[in-house]
C-alpha positions as MATLAB code, in Angstrom:
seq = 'XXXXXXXXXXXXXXXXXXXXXXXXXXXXXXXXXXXXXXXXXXXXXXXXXXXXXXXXXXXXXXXXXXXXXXXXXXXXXXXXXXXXXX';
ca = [
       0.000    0.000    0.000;
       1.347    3.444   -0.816;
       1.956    5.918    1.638;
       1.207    9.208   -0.653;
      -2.286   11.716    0.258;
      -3.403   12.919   -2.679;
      -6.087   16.083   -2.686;
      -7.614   17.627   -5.970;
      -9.510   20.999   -5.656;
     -11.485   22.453   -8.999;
     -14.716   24.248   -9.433;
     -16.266   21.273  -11.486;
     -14.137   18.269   -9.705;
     -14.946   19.983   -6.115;
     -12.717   18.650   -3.488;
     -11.505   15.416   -3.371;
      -9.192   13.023   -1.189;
      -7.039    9.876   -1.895;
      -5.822    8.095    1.120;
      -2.712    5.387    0.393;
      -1.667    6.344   -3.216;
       0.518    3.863   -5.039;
       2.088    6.543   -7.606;
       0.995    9.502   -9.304;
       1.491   10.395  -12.868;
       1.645   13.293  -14.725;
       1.920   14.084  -18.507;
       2.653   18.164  -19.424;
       3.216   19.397  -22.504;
       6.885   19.635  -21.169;
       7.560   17.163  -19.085;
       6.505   13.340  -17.734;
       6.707   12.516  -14.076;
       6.152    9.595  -12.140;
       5.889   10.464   -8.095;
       6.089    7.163   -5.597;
       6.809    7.337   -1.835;
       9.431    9.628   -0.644;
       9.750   11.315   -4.210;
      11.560   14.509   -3.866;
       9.731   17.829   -3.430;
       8.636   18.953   -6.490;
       6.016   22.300   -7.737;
       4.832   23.048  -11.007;
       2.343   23.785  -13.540;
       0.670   21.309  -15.908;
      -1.351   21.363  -19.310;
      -2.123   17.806  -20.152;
      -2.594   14.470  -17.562;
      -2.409   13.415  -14.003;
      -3.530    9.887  -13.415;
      -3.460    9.294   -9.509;
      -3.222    5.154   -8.819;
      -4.008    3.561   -5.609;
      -4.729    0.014   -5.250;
      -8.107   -0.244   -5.618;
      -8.329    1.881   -9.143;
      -6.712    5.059  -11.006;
      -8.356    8.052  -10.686;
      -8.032    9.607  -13.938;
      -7.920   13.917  -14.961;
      -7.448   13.658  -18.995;
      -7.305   17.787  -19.540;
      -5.606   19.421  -16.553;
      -4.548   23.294  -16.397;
      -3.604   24.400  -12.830;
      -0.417   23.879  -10.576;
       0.393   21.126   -8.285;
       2.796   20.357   -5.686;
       4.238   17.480   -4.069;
       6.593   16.836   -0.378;
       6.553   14.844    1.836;
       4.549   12.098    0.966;
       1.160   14.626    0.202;
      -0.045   15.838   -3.305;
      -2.159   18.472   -4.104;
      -3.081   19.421   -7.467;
      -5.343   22.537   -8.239;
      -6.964   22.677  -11.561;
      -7.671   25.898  -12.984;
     -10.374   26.887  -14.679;
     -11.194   28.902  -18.062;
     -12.677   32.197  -17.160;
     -15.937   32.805  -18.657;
     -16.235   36.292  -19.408;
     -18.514   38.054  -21.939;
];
């Protein structure tokens, strides 16, 4: 069982918690990441995938835009979202 928290916050997603998270992965438009248990800190932006796997299931977010961060064994990734404004 992993040992990772993993929180997502987003105006359509709301707020949501996984408990005992395997690994997390994360496709950008930059970048691919794969964050396990003690993973070093780490804080960026992403535009493109986070996939967060426990052992149960994957919790999948196929069209992220926000920032996330990750230390000591928590993850938090806040999605942004597209201002509608007319």
């Amino acid at each position: 069982m992993g040992n990772i928290t993993a929180t997502v916050l987003g105006i359509k997603e709301g707020f949501r918690k996984y408990e005992q998270v395997d690994m997390i992965r994360i496709k950008s438009e930059k970048y691919t990441l794969l964050l396990m248990d003690d993973y070093m800190p780490v804080i960026g932006r992403i535009d493109g995938m986070v996939e967060i796997v426990t052992g149960e299931d994957t919790a999948s977010y196929p069209a992220v835009h926000g920032f996330f961060t990750h230390r000591k064994n928590t993850f938090e990734l806040l999605i942004k979202e597209e201002a509608d404004v007319r």
